[in-house]
Structures are given as C-alpha cells and as structure tokens.
VOPAGU-2260 file (C-alpha; in pm, 1 decimal, decimal comma):
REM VOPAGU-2260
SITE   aa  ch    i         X         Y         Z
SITE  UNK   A    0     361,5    4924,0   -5061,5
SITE  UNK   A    1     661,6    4712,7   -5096,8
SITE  UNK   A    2    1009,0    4766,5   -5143,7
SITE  UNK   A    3    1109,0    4750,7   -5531,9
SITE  UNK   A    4    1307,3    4462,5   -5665,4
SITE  UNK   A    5    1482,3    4515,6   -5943,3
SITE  UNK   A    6    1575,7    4803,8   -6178,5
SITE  UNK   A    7    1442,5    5175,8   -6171,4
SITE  UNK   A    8    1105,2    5219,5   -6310,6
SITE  UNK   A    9    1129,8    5292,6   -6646,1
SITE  UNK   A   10     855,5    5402,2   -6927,1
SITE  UNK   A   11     939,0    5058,2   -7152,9
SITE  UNK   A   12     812,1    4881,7   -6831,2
SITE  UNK   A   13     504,2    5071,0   -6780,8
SITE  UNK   A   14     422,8    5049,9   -7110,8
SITE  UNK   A   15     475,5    4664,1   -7102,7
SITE  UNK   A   16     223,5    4637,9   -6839,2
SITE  UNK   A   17     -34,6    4914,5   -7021,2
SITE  UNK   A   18     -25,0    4672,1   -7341,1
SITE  UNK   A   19     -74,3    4358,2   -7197,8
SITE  UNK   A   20    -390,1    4559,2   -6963,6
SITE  UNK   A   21    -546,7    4730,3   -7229,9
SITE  UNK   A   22    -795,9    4457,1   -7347,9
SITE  UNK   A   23    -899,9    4382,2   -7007,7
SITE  UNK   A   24   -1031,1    4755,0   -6976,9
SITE  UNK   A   25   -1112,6    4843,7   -7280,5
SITE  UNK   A   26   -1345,0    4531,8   -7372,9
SITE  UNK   A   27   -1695,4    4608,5   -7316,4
SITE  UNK   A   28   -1798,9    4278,4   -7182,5
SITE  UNK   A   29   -2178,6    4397,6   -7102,5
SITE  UNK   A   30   -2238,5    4489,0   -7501,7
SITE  UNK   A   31   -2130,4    4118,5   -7597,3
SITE  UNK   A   32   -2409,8    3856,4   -7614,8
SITE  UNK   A   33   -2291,0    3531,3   -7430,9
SITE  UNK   A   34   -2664,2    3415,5   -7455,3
SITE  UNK   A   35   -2610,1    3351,3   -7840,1
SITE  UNK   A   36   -2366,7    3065,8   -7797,0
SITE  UNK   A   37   -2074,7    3298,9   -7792,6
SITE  UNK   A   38   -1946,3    3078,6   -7499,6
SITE  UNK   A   39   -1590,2    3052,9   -7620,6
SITE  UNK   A   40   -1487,6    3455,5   -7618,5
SITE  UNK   A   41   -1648,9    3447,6   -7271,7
SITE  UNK   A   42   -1408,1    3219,3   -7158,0
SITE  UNK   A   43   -1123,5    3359,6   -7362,5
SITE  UNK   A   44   -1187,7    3692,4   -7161,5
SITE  UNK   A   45   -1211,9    3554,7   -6847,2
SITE  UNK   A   46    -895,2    3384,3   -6887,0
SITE  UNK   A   47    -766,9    3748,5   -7013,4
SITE  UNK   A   48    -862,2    3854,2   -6681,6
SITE  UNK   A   49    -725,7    3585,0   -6445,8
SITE  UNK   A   50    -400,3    3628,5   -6627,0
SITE  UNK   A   51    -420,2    4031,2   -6568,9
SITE  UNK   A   52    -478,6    3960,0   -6231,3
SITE  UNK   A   53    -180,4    3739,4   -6186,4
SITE  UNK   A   54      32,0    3983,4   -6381,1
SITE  UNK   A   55     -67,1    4289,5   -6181,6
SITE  UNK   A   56     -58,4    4088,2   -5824,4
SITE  UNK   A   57     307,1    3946,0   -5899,1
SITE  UNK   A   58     518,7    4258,3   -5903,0
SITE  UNK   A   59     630,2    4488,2   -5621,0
SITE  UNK   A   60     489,5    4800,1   -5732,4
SITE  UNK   A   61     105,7    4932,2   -5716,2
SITE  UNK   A   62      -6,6    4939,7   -6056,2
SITE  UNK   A   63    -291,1    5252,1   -6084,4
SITE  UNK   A   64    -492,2    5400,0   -6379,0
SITE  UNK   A   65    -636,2    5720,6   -6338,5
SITE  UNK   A   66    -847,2    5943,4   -6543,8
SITE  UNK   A   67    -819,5    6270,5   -6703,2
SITE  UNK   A   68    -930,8    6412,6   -6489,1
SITE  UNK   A   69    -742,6    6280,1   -6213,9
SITE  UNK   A   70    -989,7    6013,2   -6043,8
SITE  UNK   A   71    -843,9    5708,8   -5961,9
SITE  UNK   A   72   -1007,3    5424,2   -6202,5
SITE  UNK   A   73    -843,9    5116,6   -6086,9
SITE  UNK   A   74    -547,3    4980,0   -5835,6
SITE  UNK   A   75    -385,7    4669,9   -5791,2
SITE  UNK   A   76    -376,3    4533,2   -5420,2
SITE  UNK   A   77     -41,1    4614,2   -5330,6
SITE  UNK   A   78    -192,8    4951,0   -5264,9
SITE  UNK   A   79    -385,4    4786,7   -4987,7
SITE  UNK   A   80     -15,6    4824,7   -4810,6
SITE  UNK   A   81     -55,2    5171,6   -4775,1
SITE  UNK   A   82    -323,3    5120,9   -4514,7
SITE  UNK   A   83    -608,2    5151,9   -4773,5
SITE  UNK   A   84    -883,4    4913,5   -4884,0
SITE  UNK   A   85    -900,7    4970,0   -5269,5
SITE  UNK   A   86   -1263,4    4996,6   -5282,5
SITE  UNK   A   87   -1197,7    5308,9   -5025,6
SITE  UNK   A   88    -957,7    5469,4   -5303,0
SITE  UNK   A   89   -1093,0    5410,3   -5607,6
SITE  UNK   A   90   -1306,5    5691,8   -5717,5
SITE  UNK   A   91   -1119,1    5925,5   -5523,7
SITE  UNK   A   92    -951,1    6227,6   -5639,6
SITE  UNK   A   93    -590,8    6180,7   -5642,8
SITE  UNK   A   94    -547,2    6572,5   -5460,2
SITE  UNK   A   95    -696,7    6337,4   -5137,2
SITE  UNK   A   96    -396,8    6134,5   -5132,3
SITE  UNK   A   97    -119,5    6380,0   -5239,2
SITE  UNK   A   98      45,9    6624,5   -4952,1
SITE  UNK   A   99     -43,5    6934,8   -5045,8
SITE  UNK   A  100     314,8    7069,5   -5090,1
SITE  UNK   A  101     347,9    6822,9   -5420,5
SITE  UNK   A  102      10,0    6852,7   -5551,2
SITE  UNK   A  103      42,7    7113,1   -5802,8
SITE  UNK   A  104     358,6    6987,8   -5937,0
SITE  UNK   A  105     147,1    6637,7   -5960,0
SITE  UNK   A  106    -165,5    6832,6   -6127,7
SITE  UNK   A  107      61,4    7011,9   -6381,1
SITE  UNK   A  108     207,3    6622,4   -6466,5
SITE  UNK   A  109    -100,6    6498,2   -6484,2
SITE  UNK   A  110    -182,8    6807,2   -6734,0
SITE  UNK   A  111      75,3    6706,7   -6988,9
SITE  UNK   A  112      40,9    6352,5   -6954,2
SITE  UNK   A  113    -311,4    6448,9   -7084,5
SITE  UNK   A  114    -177,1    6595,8   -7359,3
SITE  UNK   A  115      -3,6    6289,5   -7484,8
SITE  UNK   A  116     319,3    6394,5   -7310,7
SITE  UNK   A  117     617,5    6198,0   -7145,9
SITE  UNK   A  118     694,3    6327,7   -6844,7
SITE  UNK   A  119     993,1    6200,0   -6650,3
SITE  UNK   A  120    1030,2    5986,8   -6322,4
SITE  UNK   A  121     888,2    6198,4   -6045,8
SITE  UNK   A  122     914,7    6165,9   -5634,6
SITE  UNK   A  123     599,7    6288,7   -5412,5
SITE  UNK   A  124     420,9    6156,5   -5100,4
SITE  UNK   A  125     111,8    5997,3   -5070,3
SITE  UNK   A  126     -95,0    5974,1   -4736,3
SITE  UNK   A  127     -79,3    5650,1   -4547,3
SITE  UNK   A  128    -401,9    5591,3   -4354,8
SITE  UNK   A  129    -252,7    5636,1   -4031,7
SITE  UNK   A  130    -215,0    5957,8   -4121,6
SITE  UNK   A  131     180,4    5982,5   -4216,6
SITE  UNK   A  132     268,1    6041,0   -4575,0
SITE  UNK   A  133     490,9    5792,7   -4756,4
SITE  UNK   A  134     802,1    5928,4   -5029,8
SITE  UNK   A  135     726,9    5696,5   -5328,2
SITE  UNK   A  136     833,3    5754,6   -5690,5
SITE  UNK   A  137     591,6    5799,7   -5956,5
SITE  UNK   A  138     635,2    5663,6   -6340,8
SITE  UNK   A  139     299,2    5742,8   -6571,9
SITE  UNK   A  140     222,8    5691,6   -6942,7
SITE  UNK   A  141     -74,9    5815,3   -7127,2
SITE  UNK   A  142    -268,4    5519,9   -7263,0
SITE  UNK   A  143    -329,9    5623,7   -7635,3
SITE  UNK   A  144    -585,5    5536,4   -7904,2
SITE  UNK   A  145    -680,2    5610,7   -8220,8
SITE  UNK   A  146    -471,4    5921,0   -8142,3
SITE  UNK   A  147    -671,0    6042,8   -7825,1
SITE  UNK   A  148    -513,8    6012,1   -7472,6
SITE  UNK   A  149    -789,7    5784,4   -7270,2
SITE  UNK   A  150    -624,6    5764,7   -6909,0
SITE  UNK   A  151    -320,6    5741,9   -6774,8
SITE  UNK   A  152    -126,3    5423,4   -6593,6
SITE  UNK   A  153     108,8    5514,7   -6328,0
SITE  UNK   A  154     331,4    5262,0   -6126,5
SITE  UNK   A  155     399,0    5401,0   -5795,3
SITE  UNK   A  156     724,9    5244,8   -5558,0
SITE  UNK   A  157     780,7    5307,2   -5207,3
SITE  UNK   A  158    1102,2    5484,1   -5106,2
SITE  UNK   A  159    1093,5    5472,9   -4718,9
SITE  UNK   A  160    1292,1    5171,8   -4723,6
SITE  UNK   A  161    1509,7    5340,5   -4958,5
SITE  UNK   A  162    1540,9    5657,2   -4680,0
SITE  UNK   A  163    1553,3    5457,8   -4387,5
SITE  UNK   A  164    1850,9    5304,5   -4512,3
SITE  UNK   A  165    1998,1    5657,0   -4638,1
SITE  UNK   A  166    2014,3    5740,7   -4302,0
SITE  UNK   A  167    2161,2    5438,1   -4161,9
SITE  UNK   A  168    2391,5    5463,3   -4407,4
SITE  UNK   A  169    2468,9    5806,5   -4299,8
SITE  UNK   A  170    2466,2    5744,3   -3963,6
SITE  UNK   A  171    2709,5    5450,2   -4043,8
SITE  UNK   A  172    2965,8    5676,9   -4221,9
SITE  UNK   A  173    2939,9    5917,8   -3909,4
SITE  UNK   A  174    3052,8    5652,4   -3689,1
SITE  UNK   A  175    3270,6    5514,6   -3876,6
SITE  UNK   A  176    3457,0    5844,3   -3901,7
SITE  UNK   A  177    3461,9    5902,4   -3522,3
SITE  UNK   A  178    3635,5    5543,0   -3500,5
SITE  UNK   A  179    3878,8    5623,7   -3716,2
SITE  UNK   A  180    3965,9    5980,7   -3505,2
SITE  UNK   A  181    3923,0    5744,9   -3189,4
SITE  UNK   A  182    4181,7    5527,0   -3355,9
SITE  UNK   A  183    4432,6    5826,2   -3456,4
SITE  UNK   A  184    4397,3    5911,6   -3070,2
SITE  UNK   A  185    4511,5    5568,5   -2943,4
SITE  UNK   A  186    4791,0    5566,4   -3206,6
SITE  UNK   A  187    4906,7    5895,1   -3148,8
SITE  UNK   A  188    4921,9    5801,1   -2727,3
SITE  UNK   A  189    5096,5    5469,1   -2821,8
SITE  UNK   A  190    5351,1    5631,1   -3041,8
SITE  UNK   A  191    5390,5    5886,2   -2745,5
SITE  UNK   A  192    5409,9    5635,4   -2467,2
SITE  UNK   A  193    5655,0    5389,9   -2664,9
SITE  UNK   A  194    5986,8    5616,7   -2657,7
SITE  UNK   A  195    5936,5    5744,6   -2268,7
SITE  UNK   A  196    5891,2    5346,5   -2169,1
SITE  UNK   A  197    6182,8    5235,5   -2418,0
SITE  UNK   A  198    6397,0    5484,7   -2217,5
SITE  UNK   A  199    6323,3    5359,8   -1852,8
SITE  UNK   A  200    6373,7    4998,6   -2017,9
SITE  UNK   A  201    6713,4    5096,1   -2164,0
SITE  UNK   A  202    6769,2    5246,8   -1819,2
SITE  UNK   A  203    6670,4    4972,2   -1601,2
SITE  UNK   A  204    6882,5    4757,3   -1810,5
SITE  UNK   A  205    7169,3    4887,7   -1717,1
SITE  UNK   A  206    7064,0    4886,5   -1366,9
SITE  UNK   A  207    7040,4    4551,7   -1393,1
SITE  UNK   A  208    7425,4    4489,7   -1478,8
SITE  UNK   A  209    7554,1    4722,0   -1215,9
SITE  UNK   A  210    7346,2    4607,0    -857,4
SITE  UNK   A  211    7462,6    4319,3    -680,5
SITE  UNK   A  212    7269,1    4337,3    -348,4
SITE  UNK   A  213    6938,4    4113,7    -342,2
SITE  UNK   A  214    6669,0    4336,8    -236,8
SITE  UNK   A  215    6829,0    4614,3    -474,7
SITE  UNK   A  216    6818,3    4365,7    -766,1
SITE  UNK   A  217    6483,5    4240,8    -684,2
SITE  UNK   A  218    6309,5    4590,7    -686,9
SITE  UNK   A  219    6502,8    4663,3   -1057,0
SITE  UNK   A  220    6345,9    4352,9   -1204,0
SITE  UNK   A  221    6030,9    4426,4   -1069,4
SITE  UNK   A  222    6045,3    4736,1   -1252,6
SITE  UNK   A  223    6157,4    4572,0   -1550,1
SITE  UNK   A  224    5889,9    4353,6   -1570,4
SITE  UNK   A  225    5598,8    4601,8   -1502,7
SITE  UNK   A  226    5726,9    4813,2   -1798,4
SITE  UNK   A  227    5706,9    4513,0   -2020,5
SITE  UNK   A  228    5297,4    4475,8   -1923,4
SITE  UNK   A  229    5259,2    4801,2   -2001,0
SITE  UNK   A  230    5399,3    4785,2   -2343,8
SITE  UNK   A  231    5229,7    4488,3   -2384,5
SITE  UNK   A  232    4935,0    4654,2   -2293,5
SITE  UNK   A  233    4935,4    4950,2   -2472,3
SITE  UNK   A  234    5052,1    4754,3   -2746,9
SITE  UNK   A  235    4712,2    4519,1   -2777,0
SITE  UNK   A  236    4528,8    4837,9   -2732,9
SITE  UNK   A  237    4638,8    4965,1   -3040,6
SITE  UNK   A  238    4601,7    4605,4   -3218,8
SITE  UNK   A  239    4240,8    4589,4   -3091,7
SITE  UNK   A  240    4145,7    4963,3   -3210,9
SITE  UNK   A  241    4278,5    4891,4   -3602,1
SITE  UNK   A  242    4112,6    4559,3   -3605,6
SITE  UNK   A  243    3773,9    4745,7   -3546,9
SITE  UNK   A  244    3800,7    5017,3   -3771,0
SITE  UNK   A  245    3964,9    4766,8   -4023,8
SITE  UNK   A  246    4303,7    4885,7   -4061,8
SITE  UNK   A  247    4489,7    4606,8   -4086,6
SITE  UNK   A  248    4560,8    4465,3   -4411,8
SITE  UNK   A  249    4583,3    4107,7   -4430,4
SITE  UNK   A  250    4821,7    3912,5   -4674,8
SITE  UNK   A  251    4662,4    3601,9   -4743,0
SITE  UNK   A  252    4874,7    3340,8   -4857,7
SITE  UNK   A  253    4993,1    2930,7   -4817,1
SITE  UNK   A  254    5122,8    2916,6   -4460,2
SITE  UNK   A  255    5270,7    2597,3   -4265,2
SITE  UNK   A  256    5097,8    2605,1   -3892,1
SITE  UNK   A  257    5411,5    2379,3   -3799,8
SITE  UNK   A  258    5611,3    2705,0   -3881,1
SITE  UNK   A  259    5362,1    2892,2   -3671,2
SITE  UNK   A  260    5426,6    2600,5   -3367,3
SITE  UNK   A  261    5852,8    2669,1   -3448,1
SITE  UNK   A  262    5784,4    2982,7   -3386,1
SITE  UNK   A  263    5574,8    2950,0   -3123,3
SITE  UNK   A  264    5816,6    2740,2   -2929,7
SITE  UNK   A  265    6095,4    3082,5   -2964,4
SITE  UNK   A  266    5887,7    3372,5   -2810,5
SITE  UNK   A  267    5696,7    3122,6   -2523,8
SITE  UNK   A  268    5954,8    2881,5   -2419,3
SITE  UNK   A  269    6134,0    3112,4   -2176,0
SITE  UNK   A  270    5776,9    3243,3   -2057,1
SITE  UNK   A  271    5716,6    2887,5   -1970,4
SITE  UNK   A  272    6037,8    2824,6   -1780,3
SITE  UNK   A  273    6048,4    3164,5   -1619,6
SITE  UNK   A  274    5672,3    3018,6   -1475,6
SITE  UNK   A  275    5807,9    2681,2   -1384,2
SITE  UNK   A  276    5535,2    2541,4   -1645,3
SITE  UNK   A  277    5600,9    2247,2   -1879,8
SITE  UNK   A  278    5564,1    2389,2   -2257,6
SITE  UNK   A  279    5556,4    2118,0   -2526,6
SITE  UNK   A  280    5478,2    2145,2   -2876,5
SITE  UNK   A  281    5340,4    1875,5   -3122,2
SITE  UNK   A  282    5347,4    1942,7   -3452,6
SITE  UNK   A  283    5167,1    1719,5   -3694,0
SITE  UNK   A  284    5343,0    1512,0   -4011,0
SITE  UNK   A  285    5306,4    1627,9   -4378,3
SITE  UNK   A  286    5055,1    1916,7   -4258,1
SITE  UNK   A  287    4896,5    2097,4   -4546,3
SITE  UNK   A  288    4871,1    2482,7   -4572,8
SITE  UNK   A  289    4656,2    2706,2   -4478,2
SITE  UNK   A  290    4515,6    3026,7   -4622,4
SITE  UNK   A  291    4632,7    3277,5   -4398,6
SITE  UNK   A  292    4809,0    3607,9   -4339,0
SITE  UNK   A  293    5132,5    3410,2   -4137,8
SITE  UNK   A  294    5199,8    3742,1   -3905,7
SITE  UNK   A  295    4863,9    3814,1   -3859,5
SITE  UNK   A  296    4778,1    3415,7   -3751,8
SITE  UNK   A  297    5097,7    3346,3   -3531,9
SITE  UNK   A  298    4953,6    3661,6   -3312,3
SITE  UNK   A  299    4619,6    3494,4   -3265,9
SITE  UNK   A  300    4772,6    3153,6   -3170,9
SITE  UNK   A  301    5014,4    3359,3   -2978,2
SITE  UNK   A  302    4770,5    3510,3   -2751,1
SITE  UNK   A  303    4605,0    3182,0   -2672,4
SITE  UNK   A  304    4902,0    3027,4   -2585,1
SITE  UNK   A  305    4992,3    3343,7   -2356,0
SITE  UNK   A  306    4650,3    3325,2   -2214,9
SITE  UNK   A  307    4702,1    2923,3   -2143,3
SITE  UNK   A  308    5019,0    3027,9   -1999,8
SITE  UNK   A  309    4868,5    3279,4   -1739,6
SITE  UNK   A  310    4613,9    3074,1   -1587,8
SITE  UNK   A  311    4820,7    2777,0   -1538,3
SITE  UNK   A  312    4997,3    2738,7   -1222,0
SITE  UNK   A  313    5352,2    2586,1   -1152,0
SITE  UNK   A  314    5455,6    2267,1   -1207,1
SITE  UNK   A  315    5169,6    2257,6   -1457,1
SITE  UNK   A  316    5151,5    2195,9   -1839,3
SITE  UNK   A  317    5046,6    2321,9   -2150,4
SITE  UNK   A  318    5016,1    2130,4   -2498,8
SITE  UNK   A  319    4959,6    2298,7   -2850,0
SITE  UNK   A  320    4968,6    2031,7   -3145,0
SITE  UNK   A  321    4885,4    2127,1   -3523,6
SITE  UNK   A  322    4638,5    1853,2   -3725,2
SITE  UNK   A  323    4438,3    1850,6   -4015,4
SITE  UNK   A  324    3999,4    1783,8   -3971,2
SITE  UNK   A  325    3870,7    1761,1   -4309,4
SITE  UNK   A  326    3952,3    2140,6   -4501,1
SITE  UNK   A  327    4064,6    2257,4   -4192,3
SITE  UNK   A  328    4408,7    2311,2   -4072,6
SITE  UNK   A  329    4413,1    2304,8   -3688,8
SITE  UNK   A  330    4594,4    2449,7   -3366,0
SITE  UNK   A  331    4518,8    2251,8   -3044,4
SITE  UNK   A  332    4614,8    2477,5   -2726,1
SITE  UNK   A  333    4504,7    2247,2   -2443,8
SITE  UNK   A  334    4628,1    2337,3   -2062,0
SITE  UNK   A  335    4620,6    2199,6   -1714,6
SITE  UNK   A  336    4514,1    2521,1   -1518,0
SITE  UNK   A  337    4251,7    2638,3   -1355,2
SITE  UNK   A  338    3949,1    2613,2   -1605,7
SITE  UNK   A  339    3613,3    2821,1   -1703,0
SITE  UNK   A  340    3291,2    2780,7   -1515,0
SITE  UNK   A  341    2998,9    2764,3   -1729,1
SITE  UNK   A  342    2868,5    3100,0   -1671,5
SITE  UNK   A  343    3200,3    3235,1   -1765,9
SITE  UNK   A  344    3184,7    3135,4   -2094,2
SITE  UNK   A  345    2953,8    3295,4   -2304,8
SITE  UNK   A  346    3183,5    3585,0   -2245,3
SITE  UNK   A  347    3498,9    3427,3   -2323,8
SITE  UNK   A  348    3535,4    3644,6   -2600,4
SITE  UNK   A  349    3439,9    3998,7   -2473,7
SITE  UNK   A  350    3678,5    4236,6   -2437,4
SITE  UNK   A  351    3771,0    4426,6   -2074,7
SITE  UNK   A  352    3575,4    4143,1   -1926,4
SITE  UNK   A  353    3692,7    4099,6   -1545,3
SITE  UNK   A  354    3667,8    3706,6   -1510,1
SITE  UNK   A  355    3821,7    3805,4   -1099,9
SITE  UNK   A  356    4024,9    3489,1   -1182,9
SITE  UNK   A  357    4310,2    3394,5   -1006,0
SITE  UNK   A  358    4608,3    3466,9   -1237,0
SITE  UNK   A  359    4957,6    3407,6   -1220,5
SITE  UNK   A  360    5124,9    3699,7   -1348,9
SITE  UNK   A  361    5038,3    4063,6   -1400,7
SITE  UNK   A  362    4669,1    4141,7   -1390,1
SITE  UNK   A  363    4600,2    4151,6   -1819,7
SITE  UNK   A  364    4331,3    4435,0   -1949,2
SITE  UNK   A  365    4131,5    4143,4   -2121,9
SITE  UNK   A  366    4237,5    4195,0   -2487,6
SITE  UNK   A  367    4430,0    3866,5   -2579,9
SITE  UNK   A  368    4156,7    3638,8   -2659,7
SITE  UNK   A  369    3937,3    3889,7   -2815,3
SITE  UNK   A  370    4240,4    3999,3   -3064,4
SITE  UNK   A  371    4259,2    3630,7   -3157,3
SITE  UNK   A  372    3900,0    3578,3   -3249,2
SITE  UNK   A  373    3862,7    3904,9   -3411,3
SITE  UNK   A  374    4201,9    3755,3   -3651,2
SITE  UNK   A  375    4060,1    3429,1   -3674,4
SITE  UNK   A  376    3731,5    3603,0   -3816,2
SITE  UNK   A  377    3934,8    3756,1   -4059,2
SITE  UNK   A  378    4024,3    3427,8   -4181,8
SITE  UNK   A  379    3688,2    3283,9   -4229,3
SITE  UNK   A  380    3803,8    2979,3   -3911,9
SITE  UNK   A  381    3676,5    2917,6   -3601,7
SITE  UNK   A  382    3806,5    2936,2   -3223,6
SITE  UNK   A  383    3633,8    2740,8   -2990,2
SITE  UNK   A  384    3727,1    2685,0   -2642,9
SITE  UNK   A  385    3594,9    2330,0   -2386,7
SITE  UNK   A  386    3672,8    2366,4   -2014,9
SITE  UNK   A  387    3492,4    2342,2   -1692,8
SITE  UNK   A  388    3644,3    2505,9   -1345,1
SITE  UNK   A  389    3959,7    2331,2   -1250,1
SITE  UNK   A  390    4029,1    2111,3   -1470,7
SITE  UNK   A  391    4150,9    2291,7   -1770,2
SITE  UNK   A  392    4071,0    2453,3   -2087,3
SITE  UNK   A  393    4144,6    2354,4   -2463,9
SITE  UNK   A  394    4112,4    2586,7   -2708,5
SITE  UNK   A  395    4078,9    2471,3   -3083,9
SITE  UNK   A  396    4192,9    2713,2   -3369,1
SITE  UNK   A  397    4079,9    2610,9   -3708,1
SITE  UNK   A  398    4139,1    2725,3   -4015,0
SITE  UNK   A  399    4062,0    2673,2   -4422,5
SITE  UNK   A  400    4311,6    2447,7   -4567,0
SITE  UNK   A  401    4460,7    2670,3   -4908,8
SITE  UNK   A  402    4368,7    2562,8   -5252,7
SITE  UNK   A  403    4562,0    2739,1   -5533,7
C-alpha cells in the first residue's frame, strides 16, 4: 500500500467515499430487466461503475468494505501492494490478516461499529504476503440505512514509510548531537592551544629583537613561522567543524567584491613578496553587489588565493579580478603554478586529501579549499576550478548578484 498524500484520514472523508459508493453496491443489477428496453439505466449504471472505479483507483489509500461479521466484501487494488491478489482476500476473515496481538482490540471495533458507533482512528498490522506484518492506520464508518448498520467501509494507510523515516529521523538527531559534542571538543582544544602558542609567539618575538648572529636568527624565525601554521591550522580546524554542524551564522547582506579584492590585496601582499611571487589584483568598474555575509565570503576567496599562493613557485604570478556574468558577481583567482592532473580533480574539494604535491611552504592539513566551498554553498554560488598539470589553475568564485 502506498504512502498517504495529504491530510490524516478523517471520518468526513470516508464518508465522502461511502456516499458516492453506495449505489454501486447497493443496486441490484440482476433484478432489473435490460431485455425490456430499459437500455438507458443500464448504461447509466455502468457509467456509475466506471466512475467508482476511477474514484476508488485514484487515491493512495486501500478502500475495503467488510461485513458484520467481519468478512471482507470488497477491496480496491491498492491492496494488491500488500503482496495480495484481491480475489485471494476477498472472502476472507479479517482475523487472517490481523497479528494476533491487535485482533481483539480490532474485533471489539468492529463490534461497535456494528452497532452504529464511531470509533476513532486506530493503528494495527496487517500481514504482508511475504510473511512480515505492515503498521497501517485504520479509519471505518458503518454504512447506514433505513436505520440498520449494513457493513462497514474502512480506509486503511500504510505507516512503514512513516516509521522508517521516524527512525532516520532519530538516528539523524543522534548524530547530530554527537557532532555537536565532537565540535565542543575541538573548540575546547583550540581555546586551550591558542594562549600556550600566543605565549611562545610573544616570546619568540622578542627573541627576534635581541639576536644578531645569522644562524641564531635563522633558527628563531623558523620557529616563528611554524607557530603561525599551527595556529593557522588549528584555526581552520575549528572553522571546518562549525561549518558542519552549522554553527555559523551568516549575515547576508549587499557586499562590494572590489572591497573583498582591497582587502584581499592587505592580508596577501606581503605573503606574495615574502614568496618572491607577483600578486596583482584587478578589480572590475561599477561592480554590482552581491548577497553575501562580507566576513564569511572574504575567508572563502581568502583561502583560494592562499591556496594559489602555495603552489606557485618563485618568480611566478597570481591574478584575481572581480566581474559581473549575468546575476552573478564573480572572483577570478587564476595562477601560474604547478597545475591539477585530471585524476586529481574530482577530489579537489575533499577535505585531508594528500594531493603529495610539491608545495612551497609548510605542508597544509587540506582544509582551505574545502572551507571555501562549504561558504560558497552557503551562499547559493558556485566554485569551479580549470587546470591541467603544469600549467596552472583558475579558480572561478561566483556568486548571486543582490536584489533589494
């Protein structure tokens, strides 16, 4: 049986579908005489019954009347769902479909129904021919006249959609609370790690004013720099574990991507020179906004500009211009450095993925680029990347132009 569409079962409904029925059962077509001309009412009822066929056939649940005395008189073919040919069913008892454990809760039902009575919604399984018994819920009426209960109707919907999903549902919430401890972890490790490293920075610092001799000096900055990467590491871990469990709230708002670029052009500029690489930044004229969260955005274009930046060698150059394509707003990162082979690509995106590329800096965890998609996800754009090995990689950033 199918999956119900639609509202709850309700009495109004099943009596709905018992009025428009009633004719159909309750005319005894083998008393009328069609041989005395009475061709007309012939074809009136069989258009009665075409139309109760359609009727019955078009919605989701089984449709069912059973008598008195609880033998099934008639089903519609969604029963057929349930493993069963109707011819099998009809005539049956309905204690040979009913687990035992709900059958004299369904005979006492059936009892009052008999009576004339309204009994509410009720929930009970019915055997599957494979053998398995399905949860469905049950709505009846008593089909009245002339004051005498006849038989009963009964629409019957399947719940073990409606369970299976329960339990992913459940299993859902479960995991969603264990990635939300997993996240408390992380922070509560970040939080530890960031005052012991801000220490040894504050030290090394210092260190750094007071040594003179080369090799002395060398081994300080070396230092210095290593506790930066960590940081920086520990830092994207953190960004990367509230992303997934959804904890960052994102502003949405106008923003102006040649901002972004100005900004940009601060923070990476003395990356650039510090790695002998040629930086240069072309923003676009009379750039519309874009709908965006401007923190959350100038970390994703960030991170591909850092990641640009690390896989470019000396002497080599990397280009990020801003342009509008249609209702997108668009950041260009394009670079001269070593490339992607194809069968890198597809996991571009995943992250801890070891690429064992040559890099020219500290070896990265493999966070940046999947921190910028994640963001850019978030903002209903796009990041796309074309490159082939040795010969470069652009990466294209787009993103929905804002309309107030």
């Amino acid at each position: 049986m199918p999956s119900h569409k639609g509202s709850d079962l309700d009495y109004q409904q099943l009596r709905i579908w018992s009025i428009l029925s009633v004719t159909y059962f309750r005319c005894d077509r083998e008393q009328m005489d069609y041989t005395n001309g009475d061709l007309d009412l012939k074809k009136q009822i069989e258009r009665l019954d075409a139309h109760y066929r359609r009727l019955v056939d078009s919605i989701s649940e089984g449709v069912a009347v059973v008598t008195l005395d609880g033998v099934i008189a008639s089903l519609s073919p969604v029963f057929e769902r349930s493993g069963w040919p109707t011819s099998q069913l009809i005539g049956k008892h309905i204690q040979s479909l009913i687990h035992p454990a709900d059958l004299p809760l369904t005979i006492e039902r059936l009892q009052r129904l008999s009576n004339g009575e309204q009994v509410p919604p009720g929930k009970l399984r019915l055997l599957h021919r494979s053998g398995e018994y399905l949860p469905v819920e049950v709505v009846a009426h008593p089909e009245i006249e002339e004051g005498k209960v006849q038989d009963v109707w009964v629409l019957v919907r399947d719940l073990s959609k409606d369970e299976q999903l329960a339990k992913q549902q459940a299993a859902l919430s479960q995991e969603q609370s264990h990635v939300r401890s997993l996240l408390d972890l992380i922070r509560a490790a970040v939080n530890r790690a960031r005052s012991p490293l801000t220490v040894v920075n504050l030290a090394v610092y210092r260190l750094l004013r007071q040594i003179s001799e080369p090799i002395a000096l060398s081994t300080v900055e070396s230092i210095e720099l290593n506790i930066q990467h960590l940081v920086q590491l520990i830092e994207r871990v953190l960004a990367m574990a509230e992303l997934d469990a959804n904890r960052v709230h994102f502003a949405f708002g106008p923003v102006q991507l040649n901002q972004l670029l100005h900004y940009i052009g601060i923070t990476m500029c003395p990356l650039a020179e510090a790695k002998k690489i040629t930086l240069t930044l072309k923003p676009a004229d009379k750039l519309p906004a874009v709908r965006a969260d401007e923190l959350q955005l100038y970390r994703a274009i960030k991170e591909v500009v850092e990641n640009a930046l690390e896989y470019t060698p000396e002497n080599g150059t990397v280009t990020v211009c801003t342009f509008r394509r249609e209702t997108y707003g668009v950041v260009e990162v394009q670079d001269t450095g070593i490339g992607i082979a194809p069968d890198l690509m597809p996991h571009l995106f995943e992250r801890f993925y070891h690429f064992n590329l040559p890099t020219f800096g500290p070896e990265k965890l493999g966070l940046g680029l999947p921190i910028a998609k994640k963001i850019v996800d978030q903002h209903d754009g796009t990041i796309s990347v074309v490159s082939a090995s040795g010969s470069g990689s652009t990466f294209t950033i787009a993103i929905p132009l804002y309309s107030s």
